[in-house]
C-alpha positions as CSV (number, residue, x, y, z in Angstrom):
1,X,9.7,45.4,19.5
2,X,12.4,43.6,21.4
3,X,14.0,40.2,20.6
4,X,11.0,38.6,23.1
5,X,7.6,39.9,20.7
6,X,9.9,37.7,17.8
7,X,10.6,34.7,19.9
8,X,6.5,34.6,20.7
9,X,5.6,35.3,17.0
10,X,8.5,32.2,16.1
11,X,7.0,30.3,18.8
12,X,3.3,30.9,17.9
13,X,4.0,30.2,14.3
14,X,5.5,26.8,15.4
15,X,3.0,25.5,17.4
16,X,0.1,26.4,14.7
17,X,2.6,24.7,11.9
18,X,2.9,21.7,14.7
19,X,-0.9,21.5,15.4
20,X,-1.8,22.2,11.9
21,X,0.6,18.7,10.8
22,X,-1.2,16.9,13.7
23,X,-4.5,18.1,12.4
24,X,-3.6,17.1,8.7
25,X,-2.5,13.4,10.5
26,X,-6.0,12.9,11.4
27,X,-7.6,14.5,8.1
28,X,-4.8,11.6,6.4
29,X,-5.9,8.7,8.6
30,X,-9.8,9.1,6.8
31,X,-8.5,6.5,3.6
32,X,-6.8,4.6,5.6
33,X,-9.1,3.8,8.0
34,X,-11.5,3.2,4.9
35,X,-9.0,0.9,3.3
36,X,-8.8,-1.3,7.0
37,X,-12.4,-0.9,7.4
38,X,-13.3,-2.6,4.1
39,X,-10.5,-5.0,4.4
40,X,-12.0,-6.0,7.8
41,X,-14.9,-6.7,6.6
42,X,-14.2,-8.4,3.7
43,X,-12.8,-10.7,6.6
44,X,-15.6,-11.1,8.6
45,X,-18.4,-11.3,6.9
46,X,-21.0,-14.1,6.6
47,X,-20.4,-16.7,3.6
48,X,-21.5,-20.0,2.7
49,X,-19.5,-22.8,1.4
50,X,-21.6,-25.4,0.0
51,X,-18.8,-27.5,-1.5
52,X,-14.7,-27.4,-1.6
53,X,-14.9,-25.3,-5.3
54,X,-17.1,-22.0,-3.1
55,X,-14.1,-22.8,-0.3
56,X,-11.3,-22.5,-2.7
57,X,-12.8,-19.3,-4.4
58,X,-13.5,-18.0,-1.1
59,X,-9.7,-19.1,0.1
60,X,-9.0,-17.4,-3.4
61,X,-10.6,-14.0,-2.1
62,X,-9.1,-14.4,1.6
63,X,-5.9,-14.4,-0.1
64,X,-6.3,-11.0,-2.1
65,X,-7.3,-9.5,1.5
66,X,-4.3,-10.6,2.7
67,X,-2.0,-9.3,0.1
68,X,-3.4,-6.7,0.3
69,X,-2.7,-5.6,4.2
70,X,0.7,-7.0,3.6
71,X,1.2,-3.9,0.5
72,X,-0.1,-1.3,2.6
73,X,2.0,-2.8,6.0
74,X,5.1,-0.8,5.6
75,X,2.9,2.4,4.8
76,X,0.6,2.1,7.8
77,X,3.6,1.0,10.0
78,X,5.8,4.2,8.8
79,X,2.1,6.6,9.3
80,X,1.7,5.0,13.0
81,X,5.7,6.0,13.6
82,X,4.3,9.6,11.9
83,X,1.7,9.9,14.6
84,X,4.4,8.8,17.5
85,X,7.2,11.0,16.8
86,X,4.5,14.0,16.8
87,X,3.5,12.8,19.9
88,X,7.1,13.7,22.0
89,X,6.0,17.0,21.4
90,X,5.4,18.2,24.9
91,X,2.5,20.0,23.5
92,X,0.9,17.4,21.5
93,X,-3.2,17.5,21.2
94,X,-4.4,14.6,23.1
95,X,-6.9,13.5,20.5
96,X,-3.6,12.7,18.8
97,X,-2.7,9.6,21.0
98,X,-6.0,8.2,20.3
99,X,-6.1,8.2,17.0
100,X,-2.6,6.7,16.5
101,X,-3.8,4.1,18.9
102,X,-7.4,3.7,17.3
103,X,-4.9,3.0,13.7
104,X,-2.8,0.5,15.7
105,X,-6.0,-1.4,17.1
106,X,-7.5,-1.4,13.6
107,X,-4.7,-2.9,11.9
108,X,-4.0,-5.2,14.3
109,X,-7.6,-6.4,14.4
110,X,-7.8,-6.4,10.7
111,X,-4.8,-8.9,10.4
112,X,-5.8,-11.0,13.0
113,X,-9.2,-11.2,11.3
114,X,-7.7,-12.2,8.4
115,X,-5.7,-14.8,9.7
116,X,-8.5,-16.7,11.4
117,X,-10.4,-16.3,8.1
118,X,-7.9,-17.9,5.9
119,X,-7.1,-20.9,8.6
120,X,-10.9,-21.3,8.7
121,X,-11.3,-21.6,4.9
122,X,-8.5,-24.2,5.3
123,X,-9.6,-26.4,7.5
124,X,-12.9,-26.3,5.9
125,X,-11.6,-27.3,2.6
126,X,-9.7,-29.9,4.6
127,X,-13.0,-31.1,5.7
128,X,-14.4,-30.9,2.6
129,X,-11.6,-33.5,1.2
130,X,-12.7,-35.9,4.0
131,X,-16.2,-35.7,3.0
132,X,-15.6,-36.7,-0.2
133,X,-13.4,-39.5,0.8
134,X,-15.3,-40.9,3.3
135,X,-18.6,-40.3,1.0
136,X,-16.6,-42.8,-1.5
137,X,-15.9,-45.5,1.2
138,X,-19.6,-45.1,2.3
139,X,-20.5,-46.1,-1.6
140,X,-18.1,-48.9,-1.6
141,X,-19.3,-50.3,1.6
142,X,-23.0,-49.7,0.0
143,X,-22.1,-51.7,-2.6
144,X,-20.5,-54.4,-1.5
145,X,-23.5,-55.0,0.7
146,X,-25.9,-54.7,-1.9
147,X,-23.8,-57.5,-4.1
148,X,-24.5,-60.0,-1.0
């Protein structure tokens, strides 16, 4: 066997060792898609706020959620750089590209989710303090009317 069967076993070997890490990328992306998945809907799911103690406990939750994403940034961000540099492999599995795009999406989603939750459970305790202000000037005003 001549120095060209060796270069097609070496290059055979290489591209299964190179589809076999893009294979294990997807089989790693399984937990974190969980992890984004739960965190996402942590963010957007229904709640009621019947007074500004639920909105601070649920501003309290909101908060966890986004420490959370922020722990696991740098290890998402360094997985989707993973799944790009085994893209500029000429050879690259296309289902590859859409799963590093699909992580991207989901992240970026998630955050943004979370975001607009927190500032919404902000401005509702904001409200909430205005209710109970105004609610106090209402009595006043009661009040002073009822003394007359």
């Amino acid at each position: 066997m001549g120095s060209k069967g060796v270069l097609v076993r070496r290059r055979s070997k290489n591209g299964a060792n190179y589809y076999w890490k893009c294979y294990s990328y997807g089989d790693d992306l399984i937990p974190i898609f969980e992890f984004i998945d739960d965190l996402r809907n942590r963010s957007v799911k229904e709640i009621q706020s019947g007074n500004s103690e639920m909105t601070e406990e649920h501003i309290e939750k909101q908060d966890k959620v986004l420490n959370s994403l922020e722990n696991k940034r740098k290890m998402v961000m360094d997985f989707i750089a993973k799944g790009e540099k085994l893209m500029t492999d000429p050879n690259c599995p296309k289902f590859l590209d859409g799963h590093v795009k699909k992580l991207r999406e989901a992240w970026e989603d998630t955050n943004d989710k979370a975001q607009v939750r927190k500032k919404a459970l902000t401005y509702n305790l904001n409200a909430w303090s205005t209710f109970e202000e105004q609610k106090v000037e209402n009595h006043k005003q009661l009040d002073a009317a009822d003394a007359e």
